[in-house]
N, C-alpha and C positions, 0 to 999 in steps of 0.2 A: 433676441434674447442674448444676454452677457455670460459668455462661459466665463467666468472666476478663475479659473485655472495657472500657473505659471504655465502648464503647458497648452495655454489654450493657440498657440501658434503651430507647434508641430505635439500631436499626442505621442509620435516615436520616441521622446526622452523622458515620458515616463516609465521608470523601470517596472515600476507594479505593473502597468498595463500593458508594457509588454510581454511580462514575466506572465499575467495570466493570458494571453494570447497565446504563448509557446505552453504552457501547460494544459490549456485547453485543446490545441489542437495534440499535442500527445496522446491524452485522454480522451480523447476521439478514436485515435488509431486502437488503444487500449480496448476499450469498450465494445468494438467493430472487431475486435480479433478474439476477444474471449468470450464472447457470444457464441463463437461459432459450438464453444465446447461445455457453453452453458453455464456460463460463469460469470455474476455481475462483477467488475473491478472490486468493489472493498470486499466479498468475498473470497475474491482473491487474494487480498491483502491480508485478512485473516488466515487463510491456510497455511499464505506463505511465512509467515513470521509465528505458526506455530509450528510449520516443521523445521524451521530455524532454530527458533527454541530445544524442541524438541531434541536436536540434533547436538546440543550444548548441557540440558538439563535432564536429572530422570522424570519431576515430575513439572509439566506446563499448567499456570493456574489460569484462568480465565482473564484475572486481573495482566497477569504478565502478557496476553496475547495483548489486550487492550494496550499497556501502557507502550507495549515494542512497534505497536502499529500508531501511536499517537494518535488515536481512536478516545471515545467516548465511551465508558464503560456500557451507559445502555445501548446507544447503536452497536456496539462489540456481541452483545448478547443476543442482538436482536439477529445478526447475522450468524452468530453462533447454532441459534436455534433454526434454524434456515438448512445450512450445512448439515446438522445433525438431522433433521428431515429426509433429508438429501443423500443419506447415507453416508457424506464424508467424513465426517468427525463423528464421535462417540466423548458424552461427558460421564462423570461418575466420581464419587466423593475420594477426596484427597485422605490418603495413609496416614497422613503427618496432620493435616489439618481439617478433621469432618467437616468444619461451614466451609471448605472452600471447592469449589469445582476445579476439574485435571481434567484439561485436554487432551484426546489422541486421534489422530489421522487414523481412519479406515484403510483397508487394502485400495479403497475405489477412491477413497482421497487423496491416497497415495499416487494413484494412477493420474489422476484428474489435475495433481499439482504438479507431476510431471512435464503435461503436456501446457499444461498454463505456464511454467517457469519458460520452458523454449518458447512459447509466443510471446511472451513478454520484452524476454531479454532479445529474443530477434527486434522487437520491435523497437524497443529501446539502443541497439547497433545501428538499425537503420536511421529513425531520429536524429541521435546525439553525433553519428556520423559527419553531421556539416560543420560539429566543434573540431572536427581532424584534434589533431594534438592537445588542445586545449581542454578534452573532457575530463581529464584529471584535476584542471585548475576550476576548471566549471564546478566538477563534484567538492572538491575543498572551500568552496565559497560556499555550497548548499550548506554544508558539514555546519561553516561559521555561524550561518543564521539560525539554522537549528540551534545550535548550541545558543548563542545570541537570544534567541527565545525562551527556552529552558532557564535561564539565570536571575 
């Protein structure tokens, strides 16, 4: 068989494939560490960027959780609805705007996103660790392609 590839000599220079090599095995550790407290990653990722939000705005729309997580409005929901099951979040119509849902952290979401921030971000120290110095210039590169994408 003909791999086509420029990189069909060494797959190490491709950056996509290494780029999803290192983010898969992050997501590994991620996944394996917030299980323990019951929590799938993008529901993580939902709490944590609305109590971000939250932390910034009086009222968080569902939409804003969705667009700060670069999420997909229905899987946003779909998770939304999950948490609120769950007891973490509570939805309820917006002051300012009746068609819109407001999200808010529970006491036990509150607690729950505690202990998921410290596993994260441990996990995320331990990880990015082998950038030593270089994780600020690592992060300003992520920053660009985001951005780079957005445009």
């Amino acid at each position: 068989m003909v791999f086509e590839s420029k990189y069909a000599d060494d797959s190490t220079k491709s950056i996509g494939f290494s780029f999803i090599k290192a983010y898969n095995i992050w997501h590994r550790k991620i996944k394996k560490e917030l299980l323990d407290i019951g929590l799938t990653h993008p529901q993580f990722v939902v709490l944590a960027a609305l109590g971000y939000l939250a932390s910034h705005q009086d009222e968080v729309k569902q939409i804003d959780v969705a667009a700060s997580a670069d999420m997909d409005v229905m899987t946003c929901s779909t998770i939304v609805r999950n948490l609120e099951k769950g007891d973490l979040l509570y939805r309820q119509n917006s002051i300012r705007d009746t068609r819109a849902k407001i999200l808010s952290i529970t006491v036990a979401g509150k607690q729950v996103l505690t202990q998921a921030l410290k596993i994260v971000e441990s996990v995320d120290d331990s990880f990015f660790a082998a950038l030593g110095d270089e994780q600020d210039t690592f992060n300003q590169s992520l920053h660009q392609l985001i951005q780079n994408a957005h445009e």
